[in-house]
C-alpha positions in Angstrom: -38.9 144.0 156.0 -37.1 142.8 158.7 -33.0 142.5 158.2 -30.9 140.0 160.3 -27.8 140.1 161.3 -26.1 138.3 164.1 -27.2 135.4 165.6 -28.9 136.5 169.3 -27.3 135.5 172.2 -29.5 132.9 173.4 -29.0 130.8 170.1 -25.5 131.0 169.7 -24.4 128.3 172.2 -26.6 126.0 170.3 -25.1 126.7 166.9 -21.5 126.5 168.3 -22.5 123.1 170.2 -23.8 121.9 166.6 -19.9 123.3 165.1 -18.1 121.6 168.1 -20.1 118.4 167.4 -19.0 118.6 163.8 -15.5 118.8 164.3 -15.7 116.0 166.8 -17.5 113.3 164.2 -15.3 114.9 161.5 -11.7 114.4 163.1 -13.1 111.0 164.3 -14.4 110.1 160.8 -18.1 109.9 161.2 -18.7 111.6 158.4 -22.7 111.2 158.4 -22.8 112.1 162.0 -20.6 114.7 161.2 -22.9 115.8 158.0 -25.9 115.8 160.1 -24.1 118.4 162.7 -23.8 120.7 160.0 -27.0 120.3 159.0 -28.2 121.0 162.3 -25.8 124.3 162.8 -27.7 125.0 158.9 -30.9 125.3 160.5 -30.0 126.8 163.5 -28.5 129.3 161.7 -30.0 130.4 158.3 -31.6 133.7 159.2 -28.4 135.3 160.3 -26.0 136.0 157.1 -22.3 135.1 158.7 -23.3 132.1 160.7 -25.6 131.2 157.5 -22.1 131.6 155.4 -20.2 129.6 157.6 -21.9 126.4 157.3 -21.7 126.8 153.7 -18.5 127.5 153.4 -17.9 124.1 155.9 -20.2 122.2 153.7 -18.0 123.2 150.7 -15.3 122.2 152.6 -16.9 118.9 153.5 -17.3 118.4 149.8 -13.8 118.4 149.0 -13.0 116.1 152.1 -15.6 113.0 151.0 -14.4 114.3 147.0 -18.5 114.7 146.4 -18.3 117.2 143.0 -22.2 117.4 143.6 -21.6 118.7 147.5 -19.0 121.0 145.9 -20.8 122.6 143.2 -24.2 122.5 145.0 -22.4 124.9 148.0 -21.0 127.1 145.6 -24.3 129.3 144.5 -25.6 128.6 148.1 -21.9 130.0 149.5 -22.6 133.0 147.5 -26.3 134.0 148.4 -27.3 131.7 151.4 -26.1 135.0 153.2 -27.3 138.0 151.2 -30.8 136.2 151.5 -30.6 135.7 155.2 -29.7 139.3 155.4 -33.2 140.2 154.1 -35.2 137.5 155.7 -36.0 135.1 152.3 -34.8 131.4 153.4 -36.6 128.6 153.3 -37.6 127.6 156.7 -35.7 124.1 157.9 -33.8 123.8 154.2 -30.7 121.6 156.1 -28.6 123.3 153.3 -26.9 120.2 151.3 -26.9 119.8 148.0 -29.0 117.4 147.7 -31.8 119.2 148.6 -33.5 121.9 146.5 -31.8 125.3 147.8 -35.3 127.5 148.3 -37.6 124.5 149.8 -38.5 124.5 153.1 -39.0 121.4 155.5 -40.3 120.9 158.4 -38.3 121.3 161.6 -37.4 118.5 164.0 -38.9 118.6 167.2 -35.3 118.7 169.2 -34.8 121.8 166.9 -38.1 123.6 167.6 -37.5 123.3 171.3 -34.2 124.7 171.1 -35.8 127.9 169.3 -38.3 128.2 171.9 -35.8 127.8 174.8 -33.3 130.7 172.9 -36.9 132.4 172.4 -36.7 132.9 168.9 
């Protein structure tokens, strides 16, 4: 079994771009551009336990902005073991991480996403 940790190099630039572009929509009040960001930074970075934590603790945070109980309660559970499982290599491929998706189901990628992957060669 493999154990992650921290995001490589090569693919952090691409999860921070997907955080910048969060705020950005955020602070400008986009919120589903903003939501979709986050969603992006999820995928990018679900294997690797603190940048997997940190989108769920800004989805949580996201929840209490747009006042979405569901959001808020959903990123709770996922809060608490979206990283533990990353740390041991179990999450679902391309999950976006919202609650409004099953927590353990996988999707498929996008293909903007794929190529960024193959460019960080990972």
């Amino acid at each position: 079994m493999k154990l992650y940790t921290s995001i490589p190099k090569k693919l952090k630039p691409y999860f921070n771009t997907e955080l910048e572009k969060y705020r950005t929509e955020s602070i400008s009040g986009n919120l589903i551009n903003a939501w979709n960001h986050l969603e992006r930074a999820h995928i990018i970075g679900q294997k690797y336990p603190y940048s997997h934590t940190l989108v769920h603790w800004k989805m949580l945070k996201f929840g209490f902005k747009i006042k979405s109980g569901k959001e808020i309660f959903g990123q709770i559970p996922r809060l608490i073991f979206g990283g533990v499982k990353s740390y041991v290599g179990k999450i679902p491929i391309g999950n976006p991480g919202g609650a409004n998706v099953p927590p353990l189901k996988s999707f498929p990628i996008e293909k903007e996403l794929e190529d960024i992957f193959t460019n960080a060669g990972v």
